[in-house]
N, C-alpha and C positions, 0 to 999 in steps of 0.2 A: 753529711756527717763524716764523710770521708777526709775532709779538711781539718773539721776539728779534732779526730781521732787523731792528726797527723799534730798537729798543734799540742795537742796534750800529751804525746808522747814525747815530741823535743822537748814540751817544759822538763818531765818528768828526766830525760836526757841528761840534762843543762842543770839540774837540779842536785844530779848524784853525785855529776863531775865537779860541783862547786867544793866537796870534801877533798880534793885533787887528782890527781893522777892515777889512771884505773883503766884496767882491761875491758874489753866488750861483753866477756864473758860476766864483770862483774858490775859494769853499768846495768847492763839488763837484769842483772839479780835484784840489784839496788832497784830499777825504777820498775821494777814489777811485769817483765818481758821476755821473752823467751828473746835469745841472741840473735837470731837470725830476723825477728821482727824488726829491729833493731838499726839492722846495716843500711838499710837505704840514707836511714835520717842519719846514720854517724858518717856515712859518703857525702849527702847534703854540706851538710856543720863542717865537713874538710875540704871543700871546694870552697866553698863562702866564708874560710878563713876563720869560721870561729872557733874551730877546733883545729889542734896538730896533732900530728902522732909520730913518738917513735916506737917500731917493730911495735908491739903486742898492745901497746898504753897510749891512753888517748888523754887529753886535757884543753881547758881551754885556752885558747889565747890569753898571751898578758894583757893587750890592748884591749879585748873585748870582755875581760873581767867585769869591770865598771857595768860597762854596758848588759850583759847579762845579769847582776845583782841587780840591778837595776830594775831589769822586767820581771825577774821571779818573783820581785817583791809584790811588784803591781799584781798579775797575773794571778799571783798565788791567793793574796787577796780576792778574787775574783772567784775562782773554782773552789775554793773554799767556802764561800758565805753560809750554804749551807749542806755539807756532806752527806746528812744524813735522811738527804732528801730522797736519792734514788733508792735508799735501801726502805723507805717509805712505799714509794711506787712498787719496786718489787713486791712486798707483803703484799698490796693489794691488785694486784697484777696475779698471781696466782689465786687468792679469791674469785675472781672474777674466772680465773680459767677453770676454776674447779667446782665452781658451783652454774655458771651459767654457757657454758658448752653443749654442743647437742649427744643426746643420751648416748648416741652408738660410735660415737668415739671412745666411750670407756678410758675420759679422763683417767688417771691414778695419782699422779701426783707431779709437781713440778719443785728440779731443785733450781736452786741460785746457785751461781759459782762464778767468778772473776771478781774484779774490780769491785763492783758493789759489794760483793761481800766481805772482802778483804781488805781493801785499802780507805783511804780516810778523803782520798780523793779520786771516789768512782769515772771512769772513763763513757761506759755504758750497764745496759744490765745484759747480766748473760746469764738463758734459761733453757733447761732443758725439760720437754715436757713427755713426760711418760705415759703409756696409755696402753690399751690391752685390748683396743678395737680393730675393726678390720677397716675404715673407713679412712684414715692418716697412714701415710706412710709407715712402713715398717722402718726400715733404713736400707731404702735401694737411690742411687744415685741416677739409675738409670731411666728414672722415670722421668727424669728431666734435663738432664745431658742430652745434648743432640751427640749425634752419632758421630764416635770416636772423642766425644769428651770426656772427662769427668767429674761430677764436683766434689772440690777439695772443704770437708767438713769442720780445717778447723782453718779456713782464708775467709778473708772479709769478703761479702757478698758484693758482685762487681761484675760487667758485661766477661770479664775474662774467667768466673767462676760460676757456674751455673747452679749453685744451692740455690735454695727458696731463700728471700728474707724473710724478716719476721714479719710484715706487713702480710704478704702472702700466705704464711704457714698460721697467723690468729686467724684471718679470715676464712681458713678452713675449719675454723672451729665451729663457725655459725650460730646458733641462738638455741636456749632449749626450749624457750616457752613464743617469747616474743620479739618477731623478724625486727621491731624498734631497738633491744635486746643485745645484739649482736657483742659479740665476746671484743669481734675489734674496736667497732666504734665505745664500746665503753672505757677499755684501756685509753684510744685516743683521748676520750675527752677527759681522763685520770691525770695527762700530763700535758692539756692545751694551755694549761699556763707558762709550761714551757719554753712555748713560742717555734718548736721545732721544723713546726708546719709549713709549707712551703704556698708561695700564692700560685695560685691555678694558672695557666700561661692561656693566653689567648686561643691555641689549640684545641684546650681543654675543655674552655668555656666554650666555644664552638660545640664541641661535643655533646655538652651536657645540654645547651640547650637545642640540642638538632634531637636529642632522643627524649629528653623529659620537659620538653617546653621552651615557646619562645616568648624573649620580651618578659623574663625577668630577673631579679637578682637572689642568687642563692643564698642562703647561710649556711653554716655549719651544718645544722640538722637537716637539711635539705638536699645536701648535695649528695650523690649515691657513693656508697659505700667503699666503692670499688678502685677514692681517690685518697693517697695518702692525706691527706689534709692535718692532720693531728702530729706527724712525722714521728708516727712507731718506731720505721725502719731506723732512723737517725737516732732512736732513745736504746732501742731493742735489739739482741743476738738471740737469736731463738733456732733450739736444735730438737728435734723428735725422736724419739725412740720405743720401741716395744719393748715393754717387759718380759716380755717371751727373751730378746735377747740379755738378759741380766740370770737368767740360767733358773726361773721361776716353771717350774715344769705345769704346776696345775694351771696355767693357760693354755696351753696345750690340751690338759686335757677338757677344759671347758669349751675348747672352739671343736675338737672332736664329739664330743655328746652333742652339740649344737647343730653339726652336720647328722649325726644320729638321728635327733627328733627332726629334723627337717627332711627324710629323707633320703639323704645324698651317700649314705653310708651304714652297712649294716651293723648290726652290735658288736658281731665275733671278729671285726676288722677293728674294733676302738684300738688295741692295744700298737695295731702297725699304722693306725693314722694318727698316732700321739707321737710315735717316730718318728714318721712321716714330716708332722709340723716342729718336734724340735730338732730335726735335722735343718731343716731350713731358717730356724733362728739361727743354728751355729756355723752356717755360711755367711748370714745376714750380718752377723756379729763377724765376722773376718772381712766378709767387706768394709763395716764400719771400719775395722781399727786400717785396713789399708787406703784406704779412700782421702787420710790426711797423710798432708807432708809430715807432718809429724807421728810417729804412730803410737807415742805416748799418749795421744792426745785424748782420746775416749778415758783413758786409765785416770788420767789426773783432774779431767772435771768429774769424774765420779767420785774420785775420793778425796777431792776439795773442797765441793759442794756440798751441799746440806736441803734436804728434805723440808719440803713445808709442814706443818704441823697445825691442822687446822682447831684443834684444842687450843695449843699457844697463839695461832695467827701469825706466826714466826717463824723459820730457817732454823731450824736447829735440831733434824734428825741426821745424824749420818747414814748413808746409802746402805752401807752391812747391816744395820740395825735390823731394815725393814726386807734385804736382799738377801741374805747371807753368802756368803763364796763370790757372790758377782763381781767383784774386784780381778779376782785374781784370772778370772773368764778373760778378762782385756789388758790382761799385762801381754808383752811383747814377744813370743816364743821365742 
């Protein structure tokens, strides 16, 4: 997916610059990118002579005008056919995450925000899924960073970045009723028409048949769960968070009364172990927003995004609606 991402960003490139001559700052406005995403492919495009630049403005070649109209036409043809396929998958991508997840994660809700929801020619889908459990990540980095790294929350998932993908982070969703069930494999096979799937490499089939059997051939449903086959990660950006950090206090006080009846805590201490826990969302929340090179970046998928709405079946709650203040919790001191 990492090709194609790169692929559909030059189109989107080569797309803008066909209006003419234009800054970087406002190609990436145009093709829907933050500018610094931007620089490698607009370094690319001036080495390989299809772009020049003087000082600030970039354009393309006269020679390779032809040539580029040429392929945007075909191309665009192509990732158009049907756009409004991913934002199909998304709707039932969060069904799926909100009805058939296991109970102690404490789904709450998942929004959509990028490309799919915004543009007429989605890239991937990007979700962010909320939840009020103890069992998924809050948002600590360091639960999977090896030591002295850190993962960068809004970089593409890559040996140099150590976030979860999304293949990893459905699969911790697991099943609520039936292990057949699973929250991954159902999404996988929601977009195997796709074709995203990658074929098993001789490694892998070794594997599979050294731990679940020798001397046969697998299908789909057969093969353990634990192999992309479906290629989520290549469809999917998927990010987690607590609602505790969105500034919701009575989680707090629901995971205090819970250590309450369980024991772990007497009554007349509720009030310092609600402290307690939202003092440590509002660390958890300053990690998040430091943890990206960007540190807009928690701010602008919250309030770009839009909330599922399982009444509609559709993206169309804004995050204050159901949050209130949380926005302003992640703008930038």
């Amino acid at each position: 997916m990492y090709h194609a991402n790169v692929l559909l960003k030059n189109i989107e490139i080569l797309s803008a610059l066909q209006q003419g001559i234009m800054t970087a700052a406002a190609i990436a406005t145009k093709a829907g990118f933050r500018e610094r995403v931007i620089e490698r492919s607009l370094e690319q495009m001036l080495q390989q002579g299809i772009l020049s630049r003087t000082g600030n403005d970039f354009k393309i070649e006269k020679n390779y005008l032809p040539k580029v109209t040429a392929a945007l036409e075909l191309t665009m043809s192509w990732i158009t056919t049907n756009p409004e396929s991913f934002y199909e998958i998304a709707k039932d991508t969060a069904r799926i995450i909100l009805t058939e997840s296991y109970d102690k994660h404490n789904i709450e809700n998942v929004i959509l925000f990028g490309s799919a929801l915004h543009s007429k020619n989605p890239r991937d889908i990007d979700l962010v899924i909320l939840h009020s459990g103890r069992k998924l990540v809050e948002f600590s980095p360091s639960h999977y960073a090896e030591e002295g790294q850190t993962a960068r929350y809004d970089a593409i998932v890559n040996p140099e970045n150590t976030r979860l993908n999304a293949f990893e982070i459905l699969l911790q969703l697991g099943y609520k009723t039936e292990p057949t069930k699973r929250v991954l494999k159902l999404i996988g096979e929601r977009i195997q028409d796709l074709g995203c799937g990658e074929s098993l490499s001789q490694e892998t089939q070794s594997h599979i048949r050294k731990y679940y059997g020798e001397g046969k051939i697998y299908s789909k449903d057969e093969i353990p769960v634990d192999y992309d086959i479906y290629g989520v990660s290549a469809i999917f950006d998927v990010h987690v968070i607590h609602v505790g950090l969105l500034g919701d206090r009575k989680f707090a006080e629901r995971m205090a009364r819970k250590d309450i009846e369980d024991g772990f805590e007497k009554e007349e201490r509720m009030g310092k172990k609600i402290d307690s826990i939202v003092s440590g969302y509002v660390s958890s929340r300053r990690t998040a927003i430091d943890s990206c090179n960007d540190p807009t970046f928690w701010h602008r998928i919250l309030s770009t995004g839009k909330l599922y709405d399982k009444t509609e079946s559709d993206f169309v709650i804004p995050i204050e609606d159901k949050y209130p203040g949380c926005l302003a919790l992640f703008e930038q001191k």
